[in-house]
C-alpha positions as CSV (number, residue, x, y, z in Angstrom):
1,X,68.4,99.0,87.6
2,X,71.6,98.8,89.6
3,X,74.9,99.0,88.9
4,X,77.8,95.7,90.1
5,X,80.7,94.9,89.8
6,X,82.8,91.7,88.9
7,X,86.5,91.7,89.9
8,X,89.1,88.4,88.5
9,X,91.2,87.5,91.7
10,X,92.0,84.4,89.6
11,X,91.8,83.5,86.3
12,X,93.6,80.5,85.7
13,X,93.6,76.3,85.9
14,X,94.0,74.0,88.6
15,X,98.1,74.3,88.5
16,X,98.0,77.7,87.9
17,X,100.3,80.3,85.6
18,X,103.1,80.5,85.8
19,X,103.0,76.5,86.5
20,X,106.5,74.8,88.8
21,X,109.0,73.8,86.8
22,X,107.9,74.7,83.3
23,X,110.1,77.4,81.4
24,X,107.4,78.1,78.4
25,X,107.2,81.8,77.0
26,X,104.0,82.2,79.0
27,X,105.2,80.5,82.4
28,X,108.7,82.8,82.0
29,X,106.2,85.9,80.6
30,X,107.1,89.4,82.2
31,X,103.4,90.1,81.1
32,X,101.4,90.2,84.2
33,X,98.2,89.2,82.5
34,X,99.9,85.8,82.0
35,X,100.1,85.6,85.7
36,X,96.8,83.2,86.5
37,X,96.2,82.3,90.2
38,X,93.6,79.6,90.6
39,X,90.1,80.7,89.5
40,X,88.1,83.0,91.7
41,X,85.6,85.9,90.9
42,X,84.6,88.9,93.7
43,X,80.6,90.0,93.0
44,X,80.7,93.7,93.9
45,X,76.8,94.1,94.4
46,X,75.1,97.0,95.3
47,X,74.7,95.9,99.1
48,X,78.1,94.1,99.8
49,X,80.7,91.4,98.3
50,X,80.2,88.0,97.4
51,X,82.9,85.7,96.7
52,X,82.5,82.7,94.3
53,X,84.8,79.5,95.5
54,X,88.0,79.7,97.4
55,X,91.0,79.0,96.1
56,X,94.7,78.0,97.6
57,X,95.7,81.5,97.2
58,X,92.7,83.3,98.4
59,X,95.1,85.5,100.9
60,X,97.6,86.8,98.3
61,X,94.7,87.1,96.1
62,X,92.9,89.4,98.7
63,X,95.9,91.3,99.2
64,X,96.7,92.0,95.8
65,X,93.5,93.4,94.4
66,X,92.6,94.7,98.1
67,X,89.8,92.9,98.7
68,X,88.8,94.3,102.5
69,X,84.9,92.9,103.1
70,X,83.5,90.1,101.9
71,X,79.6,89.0,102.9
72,X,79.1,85.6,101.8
73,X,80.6,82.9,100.0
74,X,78.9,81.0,97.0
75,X,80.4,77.7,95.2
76,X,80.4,76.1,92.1
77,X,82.2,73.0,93.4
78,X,84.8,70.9,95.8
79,X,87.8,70.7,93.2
80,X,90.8,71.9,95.8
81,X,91.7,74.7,93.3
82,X,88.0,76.2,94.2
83,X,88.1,74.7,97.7
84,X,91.1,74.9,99.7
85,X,91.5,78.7,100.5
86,X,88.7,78.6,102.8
87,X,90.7,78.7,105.8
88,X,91.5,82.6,104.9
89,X,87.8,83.5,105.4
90,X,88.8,83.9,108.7
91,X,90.4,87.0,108.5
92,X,86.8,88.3,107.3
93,X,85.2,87.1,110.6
94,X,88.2,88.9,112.3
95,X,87.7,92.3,110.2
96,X,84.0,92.0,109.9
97,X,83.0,90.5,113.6
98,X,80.3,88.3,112.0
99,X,80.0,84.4,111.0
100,X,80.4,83.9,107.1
101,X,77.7,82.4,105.1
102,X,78.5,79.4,102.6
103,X,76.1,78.9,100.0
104,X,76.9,75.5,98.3
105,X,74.7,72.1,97.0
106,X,74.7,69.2,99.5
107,X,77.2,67.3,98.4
108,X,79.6,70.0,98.4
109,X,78.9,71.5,102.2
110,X,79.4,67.6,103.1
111,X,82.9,67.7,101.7
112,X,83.8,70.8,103.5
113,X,82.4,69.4,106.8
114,X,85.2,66.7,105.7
115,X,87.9,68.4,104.6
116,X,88.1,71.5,107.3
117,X,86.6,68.9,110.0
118,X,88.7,71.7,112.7
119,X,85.8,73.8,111.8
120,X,83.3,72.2,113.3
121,X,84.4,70.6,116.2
122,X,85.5,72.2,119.7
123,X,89.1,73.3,119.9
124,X,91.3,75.3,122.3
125,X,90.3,79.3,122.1
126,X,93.4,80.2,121.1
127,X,93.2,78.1,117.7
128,X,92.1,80.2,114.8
129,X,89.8,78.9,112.5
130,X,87.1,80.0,110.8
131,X,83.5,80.7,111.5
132,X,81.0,79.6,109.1
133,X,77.4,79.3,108.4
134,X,76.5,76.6,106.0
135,X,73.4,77.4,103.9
136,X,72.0,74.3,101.4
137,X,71.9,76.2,97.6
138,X,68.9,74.3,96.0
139,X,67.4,77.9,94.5
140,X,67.5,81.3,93.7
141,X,68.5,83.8,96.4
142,X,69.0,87.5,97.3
143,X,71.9,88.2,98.4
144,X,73.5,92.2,98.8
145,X,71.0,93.6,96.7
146,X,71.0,91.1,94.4
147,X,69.6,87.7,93.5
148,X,71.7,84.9,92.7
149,X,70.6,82.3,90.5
150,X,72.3,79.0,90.4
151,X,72.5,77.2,87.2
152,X,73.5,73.2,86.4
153,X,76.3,72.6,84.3
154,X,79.2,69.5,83.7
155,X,82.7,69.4,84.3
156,X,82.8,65.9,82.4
157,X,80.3,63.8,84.7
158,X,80.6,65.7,87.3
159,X,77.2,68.3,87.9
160,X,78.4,71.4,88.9
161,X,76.8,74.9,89.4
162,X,77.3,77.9,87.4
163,X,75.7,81.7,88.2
164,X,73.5,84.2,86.7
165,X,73.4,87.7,88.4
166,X,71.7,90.0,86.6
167,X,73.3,90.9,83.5
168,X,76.6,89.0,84.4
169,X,77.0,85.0,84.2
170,X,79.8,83.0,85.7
171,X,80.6,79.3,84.1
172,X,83.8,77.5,84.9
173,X,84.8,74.4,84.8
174,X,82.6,73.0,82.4
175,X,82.1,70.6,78.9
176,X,78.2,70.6,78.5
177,X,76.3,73.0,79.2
178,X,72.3,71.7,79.6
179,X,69.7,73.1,77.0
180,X,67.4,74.6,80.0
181,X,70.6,76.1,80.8
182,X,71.5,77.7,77.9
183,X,68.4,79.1,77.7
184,X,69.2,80.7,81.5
185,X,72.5,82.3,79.6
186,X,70.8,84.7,76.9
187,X,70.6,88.2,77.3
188,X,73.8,88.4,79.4
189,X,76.0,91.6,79.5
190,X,79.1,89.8,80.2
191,X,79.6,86.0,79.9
192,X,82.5,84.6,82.1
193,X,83.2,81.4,80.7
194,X,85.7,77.8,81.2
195,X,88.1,77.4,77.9
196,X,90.6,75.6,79.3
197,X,93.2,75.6,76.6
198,X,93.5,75.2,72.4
199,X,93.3,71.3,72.3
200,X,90.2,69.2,73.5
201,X,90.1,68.5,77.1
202,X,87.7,65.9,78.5
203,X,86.2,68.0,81.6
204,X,86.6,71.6,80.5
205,X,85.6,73.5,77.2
206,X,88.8,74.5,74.8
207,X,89.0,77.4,72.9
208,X,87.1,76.4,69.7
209,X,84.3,74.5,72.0
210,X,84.2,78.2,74.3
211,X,83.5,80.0,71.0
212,X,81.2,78.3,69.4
213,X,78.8,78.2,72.7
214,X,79.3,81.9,72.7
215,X,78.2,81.8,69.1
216,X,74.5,80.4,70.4
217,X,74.3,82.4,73.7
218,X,75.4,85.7,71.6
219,X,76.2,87.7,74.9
220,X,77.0,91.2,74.1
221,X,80.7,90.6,75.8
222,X,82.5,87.6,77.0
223,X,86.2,86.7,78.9
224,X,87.5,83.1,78.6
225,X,88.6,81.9,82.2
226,X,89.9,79.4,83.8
227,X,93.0,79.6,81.0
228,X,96.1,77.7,81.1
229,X,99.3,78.5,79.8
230,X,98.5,77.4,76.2
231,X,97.6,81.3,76.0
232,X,100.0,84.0,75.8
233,X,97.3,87.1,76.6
234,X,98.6,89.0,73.6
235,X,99.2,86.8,71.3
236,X,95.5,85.3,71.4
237,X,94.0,88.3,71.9
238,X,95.0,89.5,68.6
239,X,93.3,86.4,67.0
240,X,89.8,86.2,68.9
241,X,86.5,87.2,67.6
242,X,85.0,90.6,68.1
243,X,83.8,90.8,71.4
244,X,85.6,87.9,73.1
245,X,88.6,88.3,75.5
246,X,90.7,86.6,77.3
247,X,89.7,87.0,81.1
248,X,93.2,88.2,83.6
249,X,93.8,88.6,87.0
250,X,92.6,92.3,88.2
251,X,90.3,92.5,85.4
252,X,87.1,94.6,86.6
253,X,84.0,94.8,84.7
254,X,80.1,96.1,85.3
255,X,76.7,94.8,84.5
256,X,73.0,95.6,85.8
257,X,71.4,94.0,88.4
């Protein structure tokens, strides 16, 4: 078995942490763990990088945690805080000299094809924009030594697709989580998973929903993502079960492939 990696460049909700205009301990927090840019995980696989979703600050995120190569792009779906970074793949086909592959279901290629219409239609040679491959995700694939399994999940009504890679399993944005699914989520080193805040929310998990599917699955670890600024990182640390965590930007973990 091989050895990857799994680095947060964002582990936080839609409006992100701190959010504008709100002066809450956590939002005003010199804690830098209660700093959540929009969500976003790096795969670190034996054979290159693979990014899952793009969001707004993909560039600072980049930056920050000195992400320098990435090899293909996976997502779980076309919400703009997983979407609209995709612009900044470019600088990847700059440092890299290649096209990128996308990996995404049909309806979600269709809305990129929409939404970054520049992309796909001639424009001057001067205008930067990126350069993409789009690849239809309807099964399993090997991607940088790896394979990638994509799993069906809800964010309310919406289907939506989670990942299993090896030992690791990423699943944001989500309130129901199918039985054949759950079944997919057992044995996992490390379970990256959506609980949104402490109160009930009617597209994402909260805390007490999060825990108690973490209860069934019994994953050796988990992280809570996609985290709001209900949580002070501290605070509701201290008060989470034994192997749970809350997820934060940075965070770097490793799992077999």
């Amino acid at each position: 078995m091989a050895v990857a990696g799994v680095l947060v460049l964002g582990s936080g909700t839609s409006h992100g942490v701190p959010m504008i205009g709100c002066r809450c301990p956590v939002c005003t927090s010199e804690d830098v763990r209660n700093q959540r840019a929009r969500p976003c995980v790096l795969l670190e696989l034996p054979e290159g990088n693979v990014l899952i979703d793009t969001p707004p600050e993909l560039r600072l995120q980049c930056i920050r945690f000195g992400v320098e190569r990435v090899d293909a792009v996976l997502y779980t779906h076309a919400h703009a805080d997983h979407l609209f970074g995709l612009d900044d793949i470019r600088r990847f086909n700059e440092l890299q000299g290649c096209e990128m592959p996308i990996y995404a279901e049909r309806e979600v290629l269709e809305t990129i094809q929409r939404a970054f219409a520049y992309v796909f239609m001639p424009t001057q040679l001067a205008g930067g924009k990126p350069q993409l491959r789009l690849y239809p995700l309807e099964a399993p694939l090997h991607l940088c030594g790896a394979t990638i399994e994509p799993l069906r999940v809800y964010h309310g009504q919406l289907p939506i697709l989670a990942f299993r890679v090896g030992g690791f399993a990423y699943v944001t944005d989500v309130s129901y989580i199918p039985p054949e699914t759950e079944a997919r989520l057992r044995g996992l080193e490390w379970l990256f998973l959506d609980a949104v805040r402490y109160e009930p929310h009617p597209t994402h998990f909260c805390l007490e929903q999060a825990i108690e599917v973490v209860r069934r699955l019994r994953p050796r670890r988990t992280a809570f993502v996609h985290l709001s600024h209900d949580y002070d990182h501290a605070t509701t640390s201290a008060h989470l079960p034994d192997g749970i965590e809350l997820a934060y930007d940075g965070m770097r973990v490793e799992f077999e492939v």
